[in-house]
N, C-alpha and C positions, 0 to 999 in steps of 0.2 A: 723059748719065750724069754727066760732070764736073760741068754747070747743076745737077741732083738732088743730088748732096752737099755743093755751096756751100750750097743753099737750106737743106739739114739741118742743116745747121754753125750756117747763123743763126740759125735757129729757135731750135733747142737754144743760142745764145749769149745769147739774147733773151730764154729761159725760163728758164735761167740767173741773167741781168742782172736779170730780174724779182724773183725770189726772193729774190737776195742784197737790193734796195731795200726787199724788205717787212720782209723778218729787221731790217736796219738801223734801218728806221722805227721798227718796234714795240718792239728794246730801247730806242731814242731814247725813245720815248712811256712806258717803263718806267722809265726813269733821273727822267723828268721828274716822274713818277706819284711815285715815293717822294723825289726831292728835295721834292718841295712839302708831303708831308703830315709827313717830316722838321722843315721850317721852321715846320708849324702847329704840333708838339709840342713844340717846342724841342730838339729831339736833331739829331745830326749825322748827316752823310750823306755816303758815300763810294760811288762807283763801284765800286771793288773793296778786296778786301784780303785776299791771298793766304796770308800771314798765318794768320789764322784755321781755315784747312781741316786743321790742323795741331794745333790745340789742344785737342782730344778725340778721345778713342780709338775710342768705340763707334762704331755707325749712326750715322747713314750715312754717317761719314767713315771713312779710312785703309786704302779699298777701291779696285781700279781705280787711275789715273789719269786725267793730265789735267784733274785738282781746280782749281773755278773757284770763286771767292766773290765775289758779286757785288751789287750794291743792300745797302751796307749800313747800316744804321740806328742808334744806340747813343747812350744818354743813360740819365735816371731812369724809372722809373714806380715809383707810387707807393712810395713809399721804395727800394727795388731798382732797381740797376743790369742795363742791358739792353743785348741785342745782336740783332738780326734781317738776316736775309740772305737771298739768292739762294744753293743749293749746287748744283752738280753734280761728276758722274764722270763718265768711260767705262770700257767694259768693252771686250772685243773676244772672236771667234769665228770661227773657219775651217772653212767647210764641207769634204766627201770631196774637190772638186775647187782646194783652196787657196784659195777666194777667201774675201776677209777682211772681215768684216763688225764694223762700231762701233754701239754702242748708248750712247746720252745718258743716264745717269738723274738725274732733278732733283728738287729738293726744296726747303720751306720751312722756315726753323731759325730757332729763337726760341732765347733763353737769359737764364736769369735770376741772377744772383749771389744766392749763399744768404750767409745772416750766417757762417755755419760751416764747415769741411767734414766732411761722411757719410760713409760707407761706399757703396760703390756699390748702386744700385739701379736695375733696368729693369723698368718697366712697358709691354706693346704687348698691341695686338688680338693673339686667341690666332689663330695662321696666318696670320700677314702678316709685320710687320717686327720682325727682331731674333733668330728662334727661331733657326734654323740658329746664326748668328753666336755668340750666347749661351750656344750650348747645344757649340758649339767651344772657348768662351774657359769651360766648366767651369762655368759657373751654373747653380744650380736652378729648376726650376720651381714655386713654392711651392704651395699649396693652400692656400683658405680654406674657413671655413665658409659661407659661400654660396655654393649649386650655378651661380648664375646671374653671379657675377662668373668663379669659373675657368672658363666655358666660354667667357666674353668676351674675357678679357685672359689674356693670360702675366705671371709677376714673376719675373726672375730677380735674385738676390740673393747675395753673397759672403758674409754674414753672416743665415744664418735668422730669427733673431733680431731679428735690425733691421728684416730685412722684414715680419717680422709686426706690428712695434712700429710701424710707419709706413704699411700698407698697413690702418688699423682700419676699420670698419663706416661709419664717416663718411664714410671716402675711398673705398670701393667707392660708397659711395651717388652720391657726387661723381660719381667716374668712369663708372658706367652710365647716370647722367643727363646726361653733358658731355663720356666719356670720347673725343675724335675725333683726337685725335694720339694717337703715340706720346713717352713721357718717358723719361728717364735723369736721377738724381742721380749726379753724376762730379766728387766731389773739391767745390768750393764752387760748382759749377755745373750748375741741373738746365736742361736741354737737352732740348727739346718739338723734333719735325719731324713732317712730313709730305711724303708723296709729291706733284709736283709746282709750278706756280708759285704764293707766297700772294699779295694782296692789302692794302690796309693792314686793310681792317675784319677779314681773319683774322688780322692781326697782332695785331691790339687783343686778340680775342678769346683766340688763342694764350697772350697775355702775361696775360691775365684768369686764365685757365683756372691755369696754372704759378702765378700770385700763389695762391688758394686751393688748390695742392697743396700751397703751405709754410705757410699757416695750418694747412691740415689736421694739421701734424707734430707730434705730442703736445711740450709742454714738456721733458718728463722727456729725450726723442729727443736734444733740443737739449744738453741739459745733461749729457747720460750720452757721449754719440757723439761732439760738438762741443765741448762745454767755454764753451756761451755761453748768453748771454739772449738770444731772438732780441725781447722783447717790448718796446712804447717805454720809455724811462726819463725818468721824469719829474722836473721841474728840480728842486733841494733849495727846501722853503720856507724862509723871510728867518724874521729872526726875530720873534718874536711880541711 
């Protein structure tokens, strides 16, 4: 009897010792994954920065604990300043008989610095991420005229107006042909995630995707909302 629970003790120390070596490998093989493609961009890379899990409100942060940020990335693209990371939380739950159960949720988070700051704006797949949240913290749900974006997406909006000034025909078309995260404009930061871990080719594409949602933002948006030009200024000519 005593020989059978030594042997189980090991086993189970062994499946253990195993598991914790793979977890360790593969963040190892994740740090290395985005320092190197960090160094081919010319942007920086940190392991973590705690920091940041702190510096917006909406999805999927300021939920849960035990907020980790982790693989982080941050430099230019194309004229905009960038931030990409590793997110998670935990949640927790106690079944009838007290026992307590932890649930990881992770995510991919890009962010892009706008010239300005907006008024807040969420856009997500209609029935996944954001509505509860959203629809607690008092946003609308707006409607457009096409039946085929509100049945896609949700836009919750502090200001109607703005939402509609910024959500035009352009940008439905955008987003039903490209639309695979979810976005938030918050303050001069629009803020793209996704449910679990990205990669760098999703990064690219992420930071693609958020670059032509600020193209998409009419001039007027800029100038009425923000108080700026967001468009290049070109050098005074010399004289003639």
């Amino acid at each position: 009897m005593r020989s059978s629970t030594i042997l189980i003790f090991l086993v189970a120390l062994v499946v253990c010792g195993g598991l914790f070596y793979f977890n360790y490998y593969r963040a190892k093989k994740r740090r290395e994954l985005f320092a190197g493609f960090a160094a081919q961009r010319g942007w920086q890379y940190l392991e973590s920065n705690p920091s940041l899990a702190g510096q917006w409100g909406g999805t999927p942060f300021q939920t849960g604990d035990n907020w980790r940020v982790k693989n982080v990335l941050s430099g230019p693209f194309n004229g905009h300043q960038m931030v990409a990371f590793d997110y998670s939380y935990q949640t927790h739950s106690t079944d009838s008989k007290g026992r307590r159960t932890t649930t990881t949720h992770k995510f991919g988070v890009v962010v892009l610095q706008l010239p300005g700051a907006l008024p807040h704006l969420e856009v997500t797949h209609e029935g996944i991420f954001g509505g509860a949240v959203a629809n607690a913290l008092g946003f609308r749900d707006l409607q457009f005229e096409s039946d085929q974006f509100n049945r896609a997406f949700r836009v919750k909006a502090d200001d109607e107006r703005f939402g509609h000034a910024v959500v035009t025909p352009r940008m439905m078309e955008l987003l039903l042909a490209r639309g695979e995260i979810g976005w938030r404009i918050e303050g001069n930061s629009l803020v793209g995630w996704d449910r679990g871990a990205h990669d760098p080719n999703e990064v690219l594409n992420r930071l693609s995707l958020l670059e032509q949602v600020v193209q998409q933002v009419p001039q007027y948006v800029w100038r009425d909302y923000a108080g700026v030009d967001p468009r290049p200024q070109q050098p005074p000519s010399g004289p003639t």
